[in-house]
VEXDREN-2710 file (C-alpha; in Angstrom, 1 decimal):
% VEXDREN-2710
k/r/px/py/pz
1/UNK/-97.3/-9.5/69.5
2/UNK/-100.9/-9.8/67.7
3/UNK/-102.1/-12.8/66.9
4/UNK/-104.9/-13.4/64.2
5/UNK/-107.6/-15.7/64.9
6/UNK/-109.0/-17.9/62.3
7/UNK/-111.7/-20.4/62.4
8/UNK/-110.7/-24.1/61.0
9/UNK/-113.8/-23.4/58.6
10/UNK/-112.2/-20.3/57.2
11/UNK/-109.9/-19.5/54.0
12/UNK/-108.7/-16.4/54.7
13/UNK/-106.4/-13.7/53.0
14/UNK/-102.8/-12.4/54.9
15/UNK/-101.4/-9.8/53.3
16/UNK/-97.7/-8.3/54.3
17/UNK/-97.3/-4.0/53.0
18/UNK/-93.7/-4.0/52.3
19/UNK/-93.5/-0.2/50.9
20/UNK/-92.2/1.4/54.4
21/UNK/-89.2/-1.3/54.6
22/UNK/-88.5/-1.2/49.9
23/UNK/-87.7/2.4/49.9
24/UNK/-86.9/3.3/45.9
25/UNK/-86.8/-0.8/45.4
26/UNK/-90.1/-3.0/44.2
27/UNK/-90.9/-7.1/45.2
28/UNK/-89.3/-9.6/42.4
29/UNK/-89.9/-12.9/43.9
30/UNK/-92.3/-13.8/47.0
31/UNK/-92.6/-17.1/49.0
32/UNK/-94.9/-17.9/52.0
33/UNK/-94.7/-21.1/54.8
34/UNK/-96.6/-21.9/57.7
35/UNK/-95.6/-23.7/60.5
36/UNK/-96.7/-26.5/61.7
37/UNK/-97.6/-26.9/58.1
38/UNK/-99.7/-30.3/58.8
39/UNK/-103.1/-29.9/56.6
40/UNK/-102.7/-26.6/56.4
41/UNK/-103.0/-25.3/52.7
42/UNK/-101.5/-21.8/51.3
43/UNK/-102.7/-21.0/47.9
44/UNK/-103.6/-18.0/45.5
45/UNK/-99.8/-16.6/46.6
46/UNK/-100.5/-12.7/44.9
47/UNK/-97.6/-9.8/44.9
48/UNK/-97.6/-6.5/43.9
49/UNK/-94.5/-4.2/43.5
50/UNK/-94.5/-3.5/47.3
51/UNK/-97.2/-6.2/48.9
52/UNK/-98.0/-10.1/48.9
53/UNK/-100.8/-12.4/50.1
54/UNK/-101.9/-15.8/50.4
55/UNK/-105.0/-17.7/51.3
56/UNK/-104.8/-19.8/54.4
57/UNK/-107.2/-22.5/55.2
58/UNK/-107.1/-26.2/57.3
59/UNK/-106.1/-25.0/60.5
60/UNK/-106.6/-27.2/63.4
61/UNK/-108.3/-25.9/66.3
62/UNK/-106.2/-24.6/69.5
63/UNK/-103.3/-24.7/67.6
64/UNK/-100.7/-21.2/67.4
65/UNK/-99.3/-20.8/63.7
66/UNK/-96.2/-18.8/62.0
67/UNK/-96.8/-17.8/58.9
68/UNK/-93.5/-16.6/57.5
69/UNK/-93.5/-14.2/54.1
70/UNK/-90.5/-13.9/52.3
71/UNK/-89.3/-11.3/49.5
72/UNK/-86.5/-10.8/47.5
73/UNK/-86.4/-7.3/45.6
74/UNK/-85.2/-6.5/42.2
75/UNK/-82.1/-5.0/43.8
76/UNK/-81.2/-8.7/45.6
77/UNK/-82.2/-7.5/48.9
78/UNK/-83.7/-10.0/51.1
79/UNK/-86.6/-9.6/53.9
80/UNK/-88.5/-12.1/55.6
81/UNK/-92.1/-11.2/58.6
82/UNK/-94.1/-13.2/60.2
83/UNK/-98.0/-13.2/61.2
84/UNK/-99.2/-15.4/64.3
85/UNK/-102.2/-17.1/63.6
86/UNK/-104.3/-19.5/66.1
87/UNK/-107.3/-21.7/65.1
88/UNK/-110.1/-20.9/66.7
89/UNK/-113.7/-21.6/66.9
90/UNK/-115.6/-18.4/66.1
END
């Protein structure tokens, strides 16, 4: 498993490349949630017809994060992946 570091200073950008896993199908609806999701803030959630990011800033330091993406394709198909993310002083 890799985990990303992040600094509590940063806002960073996670993006998730769905086009091996779509196949003929393209992203119709996107949602992203981090846990523990104390202070933590996701914003400027972006897709494209096979990828999707979002900005994460406010970790704490020391801390291990899940950030969970989750897609629904214009066909109804349903896929969900995760990034591990710990605060960390850089």
């Amino acid at each position: 498993m890799r985990v990303a570091l992040q600094d509590p200073g940063e806002k960073l950008p996670y993006t998730l490349d769905w086009s091996d896993w779509l196949t003929d199908d393209t992203i119709d609806t996107a949602d992203w949630a981090i846990s523990p999701s104390s202070g933590v803030n996701l914003t400027l959630e972006t897709q494209t017809d096979t990828t999707t990011t979002v900005y994460v800033d406010g970790l704490s330091h020391g801390v291990i994060y899940t950030l969970t993406g989750t897609i629904e394709t214009d066909g109804g198909v349903v896929g969900e992946r995760s990034i591990t993310i710990r605060g960390a002083q850089r």
